[in-house]
C-alpha positions as CSV (number, residue, x, y, z in Angstrom):
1,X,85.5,160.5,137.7
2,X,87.7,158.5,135.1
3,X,89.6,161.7,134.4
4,X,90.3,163.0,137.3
5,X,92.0,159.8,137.5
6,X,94.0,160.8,134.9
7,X,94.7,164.3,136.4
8,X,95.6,162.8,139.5
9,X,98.5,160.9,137.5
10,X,99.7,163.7,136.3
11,X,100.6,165.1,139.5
12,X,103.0,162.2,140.3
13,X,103.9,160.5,137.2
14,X,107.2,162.2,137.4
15,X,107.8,160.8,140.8
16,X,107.2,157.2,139.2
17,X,109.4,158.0,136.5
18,X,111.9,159.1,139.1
19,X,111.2,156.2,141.0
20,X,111.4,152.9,138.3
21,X,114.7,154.7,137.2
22,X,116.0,154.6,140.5
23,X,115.5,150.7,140.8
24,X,117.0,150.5,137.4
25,X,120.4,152.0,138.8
26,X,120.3,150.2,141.7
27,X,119.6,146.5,141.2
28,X,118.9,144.1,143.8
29,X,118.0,140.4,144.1
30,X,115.5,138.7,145.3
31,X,114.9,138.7,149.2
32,X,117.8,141.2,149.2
33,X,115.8,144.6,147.5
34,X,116.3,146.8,150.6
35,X,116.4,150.0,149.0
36,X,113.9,149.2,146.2
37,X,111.5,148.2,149.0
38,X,112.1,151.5,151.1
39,X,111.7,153.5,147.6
40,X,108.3,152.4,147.1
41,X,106.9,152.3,150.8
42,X,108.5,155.7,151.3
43,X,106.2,156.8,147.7
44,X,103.3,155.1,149.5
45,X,103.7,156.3,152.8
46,X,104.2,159.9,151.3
47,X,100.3,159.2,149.8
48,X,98.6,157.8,153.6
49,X,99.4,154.3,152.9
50,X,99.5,152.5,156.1
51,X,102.8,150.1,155.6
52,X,103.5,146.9,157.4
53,X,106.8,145.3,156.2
54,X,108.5,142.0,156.6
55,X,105.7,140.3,156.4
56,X,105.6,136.3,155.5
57,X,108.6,136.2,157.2
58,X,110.4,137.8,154.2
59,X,112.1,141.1,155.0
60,X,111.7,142.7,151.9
61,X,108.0,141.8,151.7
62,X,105.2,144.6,152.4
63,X,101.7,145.0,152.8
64,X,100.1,149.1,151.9
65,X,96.6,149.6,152.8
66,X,94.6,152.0,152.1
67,X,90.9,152.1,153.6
68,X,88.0,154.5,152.4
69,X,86.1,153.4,155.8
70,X,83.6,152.9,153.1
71,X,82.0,149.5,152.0
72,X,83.2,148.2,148.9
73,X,86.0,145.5,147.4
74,X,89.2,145.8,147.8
75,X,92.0,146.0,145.3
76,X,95.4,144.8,145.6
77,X,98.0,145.5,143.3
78,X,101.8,143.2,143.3
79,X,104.3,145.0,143.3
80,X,108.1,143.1,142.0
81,X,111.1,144.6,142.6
82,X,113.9,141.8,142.4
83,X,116.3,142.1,139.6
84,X,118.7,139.2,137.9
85,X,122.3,138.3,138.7
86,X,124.7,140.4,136.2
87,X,121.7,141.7,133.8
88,X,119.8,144.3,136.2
89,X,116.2,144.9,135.6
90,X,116.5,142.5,132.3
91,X,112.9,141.6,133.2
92,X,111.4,145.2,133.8
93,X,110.6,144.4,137.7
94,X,111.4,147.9,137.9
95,X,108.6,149.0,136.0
96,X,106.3,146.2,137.4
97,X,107.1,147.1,141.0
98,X,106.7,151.0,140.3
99,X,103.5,150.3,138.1
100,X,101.5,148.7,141.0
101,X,102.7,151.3,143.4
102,X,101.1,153.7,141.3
103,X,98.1,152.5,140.3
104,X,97.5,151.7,143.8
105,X,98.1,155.4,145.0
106,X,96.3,156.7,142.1
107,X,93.3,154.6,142.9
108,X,93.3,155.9,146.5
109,X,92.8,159.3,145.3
110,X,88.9,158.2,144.8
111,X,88.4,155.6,147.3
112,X,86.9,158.1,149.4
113,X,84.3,158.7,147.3
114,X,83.2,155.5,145.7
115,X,84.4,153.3,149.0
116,X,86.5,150.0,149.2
117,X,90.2,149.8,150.0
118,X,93.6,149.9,148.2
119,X,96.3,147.7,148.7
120,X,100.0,147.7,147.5
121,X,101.7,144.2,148.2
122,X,105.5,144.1,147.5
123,X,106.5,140.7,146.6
124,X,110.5,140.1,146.6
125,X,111.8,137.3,145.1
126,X,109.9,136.3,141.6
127,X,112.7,135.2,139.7
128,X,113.6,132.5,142.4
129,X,111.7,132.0,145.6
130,X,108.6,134.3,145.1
131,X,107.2,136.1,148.0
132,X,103.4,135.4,146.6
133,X,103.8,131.7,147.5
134,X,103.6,132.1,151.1
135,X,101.4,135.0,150.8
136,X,98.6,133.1,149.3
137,X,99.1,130.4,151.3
138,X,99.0,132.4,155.0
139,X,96.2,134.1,154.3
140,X,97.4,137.3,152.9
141,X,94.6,137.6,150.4
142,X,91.7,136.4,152.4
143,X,90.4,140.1,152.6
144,X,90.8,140.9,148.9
145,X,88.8,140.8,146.3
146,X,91.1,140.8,143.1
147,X,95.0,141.2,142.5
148,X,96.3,142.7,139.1
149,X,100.5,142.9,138.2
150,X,101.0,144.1,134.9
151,X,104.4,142.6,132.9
152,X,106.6,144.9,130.8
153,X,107.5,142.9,127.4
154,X,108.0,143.5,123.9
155,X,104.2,143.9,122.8
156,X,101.2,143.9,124.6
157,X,99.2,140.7,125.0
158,X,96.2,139.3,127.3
159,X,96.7,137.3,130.8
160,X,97.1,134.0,129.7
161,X,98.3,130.8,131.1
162,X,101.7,129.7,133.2
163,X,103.1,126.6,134.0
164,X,103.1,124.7,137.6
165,X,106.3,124.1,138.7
166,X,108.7,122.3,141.2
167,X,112.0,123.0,141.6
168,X,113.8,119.5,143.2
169,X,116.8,118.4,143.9
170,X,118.7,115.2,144.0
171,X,121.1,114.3,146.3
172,X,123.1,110.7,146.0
173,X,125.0,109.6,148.2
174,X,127.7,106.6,147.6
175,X,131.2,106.0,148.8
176,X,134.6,106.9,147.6
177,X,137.7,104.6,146.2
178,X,140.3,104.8,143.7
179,X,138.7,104.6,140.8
180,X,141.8,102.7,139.1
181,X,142.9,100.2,141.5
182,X,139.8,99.4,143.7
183,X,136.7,100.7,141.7
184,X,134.7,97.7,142.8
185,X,135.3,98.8,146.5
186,X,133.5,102.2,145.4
187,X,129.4,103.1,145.3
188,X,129.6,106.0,142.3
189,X,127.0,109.0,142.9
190,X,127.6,110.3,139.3
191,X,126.9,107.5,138.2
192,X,123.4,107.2,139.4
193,X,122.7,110.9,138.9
194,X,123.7,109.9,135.0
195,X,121.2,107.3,135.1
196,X,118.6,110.1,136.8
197,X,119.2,111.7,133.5
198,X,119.0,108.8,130.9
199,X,115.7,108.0,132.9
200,X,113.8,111.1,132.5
201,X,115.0,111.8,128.7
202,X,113.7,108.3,128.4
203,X,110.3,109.5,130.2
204,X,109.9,112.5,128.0
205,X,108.1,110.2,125.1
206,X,105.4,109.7,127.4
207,X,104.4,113.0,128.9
208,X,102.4,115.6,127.4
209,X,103.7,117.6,125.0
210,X,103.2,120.9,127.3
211,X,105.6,118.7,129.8
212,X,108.9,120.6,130.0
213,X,111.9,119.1,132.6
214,X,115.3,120.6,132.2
215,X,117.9,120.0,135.1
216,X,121.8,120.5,135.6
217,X,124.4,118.3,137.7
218,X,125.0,120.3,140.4
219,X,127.8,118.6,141.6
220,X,129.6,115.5,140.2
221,X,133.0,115.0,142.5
222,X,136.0,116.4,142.7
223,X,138.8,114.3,140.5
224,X,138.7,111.9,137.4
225,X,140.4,109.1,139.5
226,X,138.2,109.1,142.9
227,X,134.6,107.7,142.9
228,X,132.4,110.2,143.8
229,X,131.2,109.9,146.9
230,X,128.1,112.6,145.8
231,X,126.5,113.9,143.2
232,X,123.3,116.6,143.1
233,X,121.1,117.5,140.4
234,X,118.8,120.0,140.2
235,X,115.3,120.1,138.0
236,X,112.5,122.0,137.4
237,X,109.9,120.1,136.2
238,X,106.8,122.0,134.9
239,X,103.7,121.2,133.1
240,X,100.2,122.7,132.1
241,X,98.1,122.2,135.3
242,X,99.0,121.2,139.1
243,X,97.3,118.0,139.2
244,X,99.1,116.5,136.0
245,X,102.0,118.0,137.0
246,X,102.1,116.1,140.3
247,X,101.9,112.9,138.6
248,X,105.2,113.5,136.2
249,X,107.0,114.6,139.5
250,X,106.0,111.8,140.9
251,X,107.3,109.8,137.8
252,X,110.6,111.5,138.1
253,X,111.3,110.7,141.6
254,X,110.3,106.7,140.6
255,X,113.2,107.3,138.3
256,X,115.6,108.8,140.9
257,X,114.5,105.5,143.7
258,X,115.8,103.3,140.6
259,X,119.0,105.3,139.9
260,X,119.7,104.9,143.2
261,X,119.2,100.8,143.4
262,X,120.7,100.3,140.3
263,X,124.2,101.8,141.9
264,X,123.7,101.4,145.4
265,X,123.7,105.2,146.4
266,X,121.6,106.3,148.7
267,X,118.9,109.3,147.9
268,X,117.5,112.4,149.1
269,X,115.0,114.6,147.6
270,X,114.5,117.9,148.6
271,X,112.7,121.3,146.5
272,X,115.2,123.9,146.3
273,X,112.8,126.5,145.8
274,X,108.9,127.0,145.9
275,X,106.2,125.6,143.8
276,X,104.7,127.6,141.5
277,X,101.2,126.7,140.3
278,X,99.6,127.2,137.1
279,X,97.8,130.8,136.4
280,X,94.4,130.3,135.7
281,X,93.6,133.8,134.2
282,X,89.7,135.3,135.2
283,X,88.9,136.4,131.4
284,X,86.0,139.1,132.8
285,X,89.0,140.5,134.9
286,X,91.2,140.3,131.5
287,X,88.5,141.8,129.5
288,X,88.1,144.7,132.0
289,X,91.7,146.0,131.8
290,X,92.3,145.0,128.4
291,X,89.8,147.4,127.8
292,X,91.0,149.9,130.2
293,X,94.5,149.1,128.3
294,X,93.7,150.5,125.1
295,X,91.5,153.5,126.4
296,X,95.2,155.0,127.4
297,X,96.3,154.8,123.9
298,X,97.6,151.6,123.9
299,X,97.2,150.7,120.1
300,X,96.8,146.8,120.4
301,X,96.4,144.3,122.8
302,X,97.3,140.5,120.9
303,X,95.9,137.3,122.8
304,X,97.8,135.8,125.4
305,X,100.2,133.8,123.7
306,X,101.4,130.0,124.5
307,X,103.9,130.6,127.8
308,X,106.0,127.6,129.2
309,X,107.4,129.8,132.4
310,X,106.5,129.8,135.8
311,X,105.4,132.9,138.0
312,X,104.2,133.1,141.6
313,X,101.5,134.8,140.5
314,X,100.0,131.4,139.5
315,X,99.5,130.7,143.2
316,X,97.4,133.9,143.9
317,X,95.1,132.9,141.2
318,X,93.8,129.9,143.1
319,X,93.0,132.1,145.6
320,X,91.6,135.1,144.7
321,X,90.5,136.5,140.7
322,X,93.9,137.7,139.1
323,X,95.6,138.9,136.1
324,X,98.6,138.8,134.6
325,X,98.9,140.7,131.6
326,X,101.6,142.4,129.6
327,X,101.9,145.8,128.2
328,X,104.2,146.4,125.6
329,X,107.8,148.5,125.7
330,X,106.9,149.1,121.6
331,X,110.2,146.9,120.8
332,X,108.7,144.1,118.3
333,X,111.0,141.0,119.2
334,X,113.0,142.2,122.4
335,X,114.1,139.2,124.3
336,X,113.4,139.0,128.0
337,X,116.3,138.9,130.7
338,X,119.1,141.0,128.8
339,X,120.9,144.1,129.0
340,X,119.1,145.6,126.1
341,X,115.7,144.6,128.1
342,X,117.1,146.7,130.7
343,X,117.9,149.6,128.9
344,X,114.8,149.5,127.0
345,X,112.6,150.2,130.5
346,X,114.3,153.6,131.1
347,X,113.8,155.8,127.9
348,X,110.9,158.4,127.4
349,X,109.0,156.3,125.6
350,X,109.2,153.5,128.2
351,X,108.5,156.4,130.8
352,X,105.0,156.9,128.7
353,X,104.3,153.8,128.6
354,X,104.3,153.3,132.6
355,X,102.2,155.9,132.9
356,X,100.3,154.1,130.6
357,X,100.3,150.7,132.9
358,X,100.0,153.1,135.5
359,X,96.3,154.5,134.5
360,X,94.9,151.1,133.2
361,X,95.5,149.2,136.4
362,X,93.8,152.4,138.5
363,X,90.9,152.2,135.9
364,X,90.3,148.5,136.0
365,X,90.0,148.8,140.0
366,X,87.7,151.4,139.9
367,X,85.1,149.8,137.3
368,X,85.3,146.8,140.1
369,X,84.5,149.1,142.9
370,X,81.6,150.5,140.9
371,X,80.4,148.5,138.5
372,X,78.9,145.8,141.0
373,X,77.6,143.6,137.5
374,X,81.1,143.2,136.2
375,X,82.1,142.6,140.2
376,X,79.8,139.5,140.5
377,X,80.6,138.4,137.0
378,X,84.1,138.2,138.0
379,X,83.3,136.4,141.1
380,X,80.9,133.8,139.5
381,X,83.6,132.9,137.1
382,X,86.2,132.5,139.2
383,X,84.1,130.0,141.7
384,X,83.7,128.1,138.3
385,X,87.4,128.0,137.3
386,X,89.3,127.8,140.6
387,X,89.0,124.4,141.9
């Protein structure tokens, strides 16, 4: 049944070609991918997918389901679709969000024989406020069983490892004078967001090396010769694991609360964007497609190497068995998040390579849905992992 799997793709691999090109040419951001959504629930819908959209509250989100009526696990594959500000698709998202689409419409094409169900999640937003946060926390994946996305890069590699993360912000708040001829009169918000920053460089010596924090001024006032009356920082602050994490935010905002009495401002913390939590990678899963992987033709697959980003996808593996893997675009050294990226995901060969993506994601779901020993392994390590 494995190759009519790969007949089935053959049928419509032009259509995905058609398809990732199409988000390539028209780049949107995140919570704003209007067309890129209709493009794939329009594929999906073409291929019996029942489509809810606008789901999480997020209008760009979407949930594609497709039931055998038959027992057995269900699949879901996340689909990304947001591009970046002035570089396009320099992270591949349009190869990521067409990928998913068709694996999951490719996997539907058997369903009805060997049971379970298919689902296609579109999940705006990954490069800033990412849709999957929500979804794993409302529920979304309560009826599924495992959840693959699959990660254009340079070269191939293993799911490995992200980094938790919180995005905060700090906001002081002091109280404007001339800063020539009454200073003293003045309470100076740079100043204490200055002190925020000589604070945490001084924390850095006593965090774990896997510790990253990197922040900007936000806003510092408006003229050399007025105090400013307020001053915002912004900061991610990531780190290996949730739980360790949690401590060194804690740490930071300490360091904030003493900025703010050692000048007097007042302080307000806030996250400007949602936490991300550390992926935590189910290696049978990983194993299963990596195999899959290289049964396309795939040459190699390296180990997952060392990451210190942050995806969403992180949340949805404390709830459910995921992957994030990545397959490579055959470029040895291309960088992430440029133009050249961009260009990169819409030649022939990157066209292959989807296909590629495409088949191994399709193949992986079906060896879950029949292979109930590899199914139960999966499961059994990921009640072991996932705390």
């Amino acid at each position: 049944m494995k190759e009519q799997l790969k007949l089935h793709l053959d049928s419509f691999q032009d259509k995905l070609w058609e398809i990732s090109d199409y988000l390539y040419h028209h780049p949107e951001l995140g919570d704003q991918e209007f067309q890129s959504m209709q493009k794939l629930v329009d594929f999906l819908e073409e291929h019996q997918f029942t489509v809810e959209t606008g789901i999480v509250e997020r209008p760009t989100a979407f949930k594609a389901v497709f039931d055998s009526k038959k027992a057995g696990p269900t699949i879901a594959y996340l689909s990304e679709y947001d591009a970046l500000p002035e570089v396009g698709h320099g992270c591949g998202h349009n190869l990521i969000g067409t990928m998913s689409a068709g694996a999951g419409v490719l996997l539907s094409k058997v369903v009805n024989e060997i049971g379970g169900r298919v689902v296609v999640l579109g999940t705006p937003a990954e490069e800033t406020n990412g849709a999957k946060v929500p979804m794993a926390e409302q529920g979304i994946f309560d009826d599924i069983d495992a959840a693959m996305i699959l990660h254009p890069a340079d070269e191939s590699y293993e799911s490995g490892e992200s980094l938790a993360m919180d995005a905060i912000q700090f906001e002081f708040r002091g109280l404007t004078s001339h800063a020539a001829a009454s200073p003293e009169k003045g309470i100076n918000a740079l100043d204490a967001v200055i002190q925020l920053f000589n604070g945490i460089n001084a924390l850095r010596q006593h965090v774990t090396s896997d510790v990253r924090i990197h922040g900007i001024i936000k806003e510092g006032g408006v003229a050399a010769n007025i105090v400013p009356d307020k001053a915002v920082a912004q900061f991610y602050v990531r780190a290996k694991d949730r739980s360790y994490l949690n401590e060194v935010v804690e740490k930071v905002k300490n360091i904030a609360h003493g900025a703010a009495l050692m000048t007097g401002a007042e302080l307000h913390i806030s996250n400007y964007e949602l936490s991300y939590d550390d992926m935590v990678t189910n290696k049978t899963l990983s194993d299963l497609f990596t195999k899959n992987l290289l049964s396309t033709g795939v040459r190699e697959v390296k180990k997952a190497k060392d990451s210190y980003g942050s995806i969403d996808m992180g949340n949805v593996s404390h709830v459910v068995p995921a992957i994030h893997p990545y397959i490579g675009l055959d470029s040895p050294g291309l960088i992430a998040h440029t133009r050249e990226f961009a260009d990169t995901t819409i030649t022939e060969n990157s066209h292959k390579i989807l296909s590629k993506g495409t088949l191994a994601m399709a193949l992986t779901g079906y060896d879950l849905i029949t292979n109930k020993e590899v199914f139960e392994k999966m499961n059994s390590e990921f009640r072991q992992t996932v705390k």
